[in-house]
N, C-alpha and C positions, 0 to 999 in steps of 0.2 A: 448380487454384487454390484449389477448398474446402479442400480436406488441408492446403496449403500452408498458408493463413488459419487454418485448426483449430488445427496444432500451435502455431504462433506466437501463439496468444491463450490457449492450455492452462496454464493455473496449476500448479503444481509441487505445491502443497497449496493446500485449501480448508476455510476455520473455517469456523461460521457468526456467529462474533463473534473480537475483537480476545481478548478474555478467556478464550478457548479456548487460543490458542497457548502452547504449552509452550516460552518463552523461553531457560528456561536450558536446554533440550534443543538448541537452535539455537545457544546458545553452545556446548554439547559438541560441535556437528559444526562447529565453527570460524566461527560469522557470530559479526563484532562489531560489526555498525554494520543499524540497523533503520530503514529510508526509510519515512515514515509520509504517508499521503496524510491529509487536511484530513476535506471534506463525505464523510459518508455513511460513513466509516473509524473517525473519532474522535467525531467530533459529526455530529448532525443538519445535512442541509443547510443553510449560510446564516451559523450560528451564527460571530462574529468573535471570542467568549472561548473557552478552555475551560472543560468543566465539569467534574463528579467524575468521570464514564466517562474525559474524555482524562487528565485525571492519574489517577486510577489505573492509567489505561494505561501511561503515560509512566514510573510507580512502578515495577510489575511490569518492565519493561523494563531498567529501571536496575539495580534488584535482584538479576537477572540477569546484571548484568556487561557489558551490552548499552550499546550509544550509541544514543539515538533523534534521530531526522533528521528534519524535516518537508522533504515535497518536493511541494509542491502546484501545479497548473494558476491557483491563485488570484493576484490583486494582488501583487505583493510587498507594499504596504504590510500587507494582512491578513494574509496569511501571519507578516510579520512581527512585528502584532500578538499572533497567536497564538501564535505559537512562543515570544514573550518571555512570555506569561500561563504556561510550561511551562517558561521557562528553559532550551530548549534552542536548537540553531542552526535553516535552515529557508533554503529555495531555492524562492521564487512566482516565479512564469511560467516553470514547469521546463519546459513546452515537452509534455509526454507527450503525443503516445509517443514523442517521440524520448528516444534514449537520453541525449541532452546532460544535461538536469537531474541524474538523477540519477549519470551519471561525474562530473559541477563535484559533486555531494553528497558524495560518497565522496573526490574529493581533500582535499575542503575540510574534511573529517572526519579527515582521514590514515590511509584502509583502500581496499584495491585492492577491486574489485567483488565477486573469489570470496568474501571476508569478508562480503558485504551481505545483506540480506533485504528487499527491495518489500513493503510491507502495504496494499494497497487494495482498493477496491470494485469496480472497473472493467476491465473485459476490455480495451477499446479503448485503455486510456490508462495505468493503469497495470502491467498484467498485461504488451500488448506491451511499453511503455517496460524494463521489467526483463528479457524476453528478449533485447531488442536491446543492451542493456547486459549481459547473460550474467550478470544479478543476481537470486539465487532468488526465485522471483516467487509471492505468499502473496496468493490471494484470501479476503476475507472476505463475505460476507453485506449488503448495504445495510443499516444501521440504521432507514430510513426510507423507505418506496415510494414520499414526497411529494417529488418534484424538481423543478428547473426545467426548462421546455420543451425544452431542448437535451438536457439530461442525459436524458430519460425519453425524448426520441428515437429516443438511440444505447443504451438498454439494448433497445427493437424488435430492434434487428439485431442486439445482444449473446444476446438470449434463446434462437435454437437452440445455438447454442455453449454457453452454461453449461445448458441441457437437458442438452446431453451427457455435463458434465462433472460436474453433483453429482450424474450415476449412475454415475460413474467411481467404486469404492469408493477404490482404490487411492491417490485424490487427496488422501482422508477422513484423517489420522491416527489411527489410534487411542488413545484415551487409559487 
């Protein structure tokens, strides 16, 4: 059952920031559409605007040639919020881990999942969500250790698994 849970929570690649990933290289291996989680991915927990980190983020991405998606656990309406501060589209109460959020993100964007790329913080939510969805699944680094009670829970039970994994060099890119 451990093995089982390991591989399903194993990120495909791990940044230690969003500003690491080599975007247009992920467009050379054919992703066109970038599912971008909210708290702790783009912004500090909490935060309902973007700041200069998510657009810049959002920049780079575009740049790229890339579509960026927001697909966050949040409100719809903040989500929404935020995604319009970025001008792009965005799917709150995706539901992660289920894979529902982000296959309604990928339609609703008009790219089948193998074209997709998950960008988040979270093993449990949005690392599974993109295996279950067969969507390359890219974890990043928290921006910020300060969460709310829930979230700094389920990293407890997230922490031997990414032990594992950011000694996985393999996982590492090189740049």
């Amino acid at each position: 059952m451990i093995h089982f849970l390991s591989e399903k929570l194993k990120p495909d690649r791990i940044y230690r920031s969003i500003e690491q990933i080599d975007f247009r290289n992920l467009k050379a291996q054919g992703i066109d559409l970038v599912l971008l989680d909210i708290d702790n991915t783009l912004v500090h927990h909490g935060f309902h605007h973007p700041d200069a980190y998510a657009r810049k983020a959002v920049e780079t991405i575009q740049n790229a040639g890339l579509v960026p998606f927001i697909v966050s656990n949040a409100k719809p309406s903040r989500a929404r919020s935020f995604a319009s501060g970025l001008g792009i589209d965005c799917i709150g109460m995706a539901n992660k881990p289920s894979a529902s959020g982000l296959l309604r993100a990928c339609r609703q964007a008009g790219f089948q999942p193998s074209a997709a790329a998950m960008v988040g913080d979270q093993l449990f939510t949005d690392i599974l969500a993109a295996r279950r969805a067969h969507i390359l699944a890219i974890l990043v680094l928290p921006l910020d250790s300060r969460e709310v009670w829930n979230v700094a829970f389920k990293r407890w039970f997230e922490a031997p698994f990414l032990r594992r994994y950011v000694k996985d060099q393999s996982l590492w890119p090189q740049s």
